[in-house]
matplotlib code that plots the C-alpha trace (Angstrom):
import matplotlib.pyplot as plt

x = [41.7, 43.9, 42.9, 43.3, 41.0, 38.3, 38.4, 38.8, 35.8, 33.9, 34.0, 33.1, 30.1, 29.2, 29.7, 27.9, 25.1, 25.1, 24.7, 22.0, 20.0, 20.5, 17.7, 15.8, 12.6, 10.1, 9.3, 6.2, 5.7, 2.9, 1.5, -1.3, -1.7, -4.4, -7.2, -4.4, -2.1, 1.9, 3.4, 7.3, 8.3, 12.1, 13.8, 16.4, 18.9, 22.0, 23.6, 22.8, 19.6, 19.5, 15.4, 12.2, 8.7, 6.0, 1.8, 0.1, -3.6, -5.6, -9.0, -11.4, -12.6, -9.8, -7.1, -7.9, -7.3, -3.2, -0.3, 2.2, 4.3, 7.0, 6.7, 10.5, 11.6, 14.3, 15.7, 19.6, 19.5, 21.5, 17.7, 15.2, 12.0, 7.9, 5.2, 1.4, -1.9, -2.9, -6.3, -6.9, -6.9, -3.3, -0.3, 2.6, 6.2, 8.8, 12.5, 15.6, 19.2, 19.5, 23.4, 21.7, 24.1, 23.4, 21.8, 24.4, 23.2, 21.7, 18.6, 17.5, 14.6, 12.3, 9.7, 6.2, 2.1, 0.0, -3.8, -6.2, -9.4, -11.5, -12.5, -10.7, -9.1, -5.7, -3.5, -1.2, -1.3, 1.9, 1.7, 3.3, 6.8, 9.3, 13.0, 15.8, 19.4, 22.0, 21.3, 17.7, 16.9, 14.7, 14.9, 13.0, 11.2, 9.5, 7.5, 7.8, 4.9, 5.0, 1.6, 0.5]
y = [24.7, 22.1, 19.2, 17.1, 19.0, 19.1, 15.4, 14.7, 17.1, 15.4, 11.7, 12.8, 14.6, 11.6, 9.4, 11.3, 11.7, 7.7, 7.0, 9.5, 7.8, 4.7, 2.6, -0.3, -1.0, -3.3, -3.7, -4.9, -5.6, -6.9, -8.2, -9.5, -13.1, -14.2, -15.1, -14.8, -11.4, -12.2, -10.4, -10.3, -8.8, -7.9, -6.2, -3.6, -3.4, -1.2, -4.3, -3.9, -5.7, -9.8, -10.3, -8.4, -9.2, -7.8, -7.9, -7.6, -7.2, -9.6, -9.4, -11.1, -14.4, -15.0, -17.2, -20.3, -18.2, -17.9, -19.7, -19.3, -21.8, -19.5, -16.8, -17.0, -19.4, -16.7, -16.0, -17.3, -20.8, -19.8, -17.4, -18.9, -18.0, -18.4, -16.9, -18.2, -16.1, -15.8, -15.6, -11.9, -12.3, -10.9, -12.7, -12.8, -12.6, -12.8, -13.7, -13.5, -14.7, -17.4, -16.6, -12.9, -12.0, -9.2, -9.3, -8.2, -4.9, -4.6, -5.6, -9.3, -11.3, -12.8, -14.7, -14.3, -14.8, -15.3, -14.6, -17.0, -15.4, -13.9, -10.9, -9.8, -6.7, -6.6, -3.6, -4.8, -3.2, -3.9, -3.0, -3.7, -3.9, -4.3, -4.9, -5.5, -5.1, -8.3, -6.8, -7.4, -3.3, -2.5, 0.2, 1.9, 1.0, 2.0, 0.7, 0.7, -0.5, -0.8, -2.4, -2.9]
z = [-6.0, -7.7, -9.5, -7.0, -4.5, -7.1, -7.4, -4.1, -3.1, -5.7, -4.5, -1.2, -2.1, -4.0, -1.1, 1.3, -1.4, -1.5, 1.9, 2.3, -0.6, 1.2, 1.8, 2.5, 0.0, -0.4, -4.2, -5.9, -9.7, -11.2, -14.8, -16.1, -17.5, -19.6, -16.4, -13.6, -12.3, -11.4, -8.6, -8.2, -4.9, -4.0, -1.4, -2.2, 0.6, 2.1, 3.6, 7.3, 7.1, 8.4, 8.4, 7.3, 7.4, 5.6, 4.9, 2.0, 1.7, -0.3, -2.3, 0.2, -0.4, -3.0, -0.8, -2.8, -5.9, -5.0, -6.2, -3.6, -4.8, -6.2, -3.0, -1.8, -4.3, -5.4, -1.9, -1.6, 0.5, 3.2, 4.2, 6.1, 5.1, 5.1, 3.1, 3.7, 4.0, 7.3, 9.1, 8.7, 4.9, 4.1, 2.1, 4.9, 4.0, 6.5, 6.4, 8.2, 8.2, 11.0, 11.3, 11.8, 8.4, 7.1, 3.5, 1.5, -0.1, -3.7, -4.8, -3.4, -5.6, -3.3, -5.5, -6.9, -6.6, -8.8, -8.6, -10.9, -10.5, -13.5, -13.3, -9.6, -9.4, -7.0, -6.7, -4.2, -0.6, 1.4, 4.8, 8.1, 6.6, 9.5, 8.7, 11.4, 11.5, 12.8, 16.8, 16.2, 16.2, 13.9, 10.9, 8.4, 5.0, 2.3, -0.8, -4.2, -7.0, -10.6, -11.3, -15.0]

ax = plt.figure().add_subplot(projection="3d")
ax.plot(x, y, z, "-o")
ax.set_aspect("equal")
plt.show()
């Protein structure tokens, strides 16, 4: 096989390898502050995604206790987005492109939450992720944690 061949073989195993790996991921890192815990979320995309939605459960009695004021602060303007806490105790996320543009693909900050309550214990649960592509259709996503 020449050189050529090898090279050529090469890339296209790597580009098939690629878009195998190719996902969409819900990521979740945490810290601790001196009486509060910070939560970062971001998405990680392969560029056919235009909205996603997601839950996360919430220590109960502790919705007071967030600071939400930074949830989707990061998002790029041209994304419309909301994040409250809802009346079944969980910290809602959801956002979408009202052009339906996809999200290009890479690794998207959304924003952060912070907890200020002594003595709580959260280990961020995300549930209910949902992510749709510019037709509406919907497709699949996982979850990723780092939690100090």
């Amino acid at each position: 096989m020449s050189l050529t061949k090898s090279i050529l073989a090469v890339a296209a195993a790597l580009a098939f390898a690629g878009a195998a790996s190719a996902a969409n991921e819900v990521i979740v890192t945490g810290s601790k502050a001196a009486n509060s815990r910070v939560f970062a979320f971001d998405l990680a995309t392969d560029g056919n995604v235009a909205g996603f939605e997601f839950q996360v459960e919430i220590p109960q009695g502790t919705e007071k206790a967030f600071n939400l004021n930074a949830c989707v602060s990061d998002l790029p303007k041209d994304l419309a987005a909301k994040c409250a806490i809802n009346g079944n105790g969980r910290l809602h996320i959801f956002v979408f492109s009202p052009t339906a543009k996809a999200i290009p693909a890479g690794v998207l900050p959304i924003g952060k939450v912070s907890l200020n309550a002594r003595g709580v214990v959260w280990n961020p649960n995300v549930t209910n992720v949902i992510m749709a592509d510019t037709k509406g259709q919907e497709s699949t996503a996982t979850v990723q944690k780092s939690i100090d």
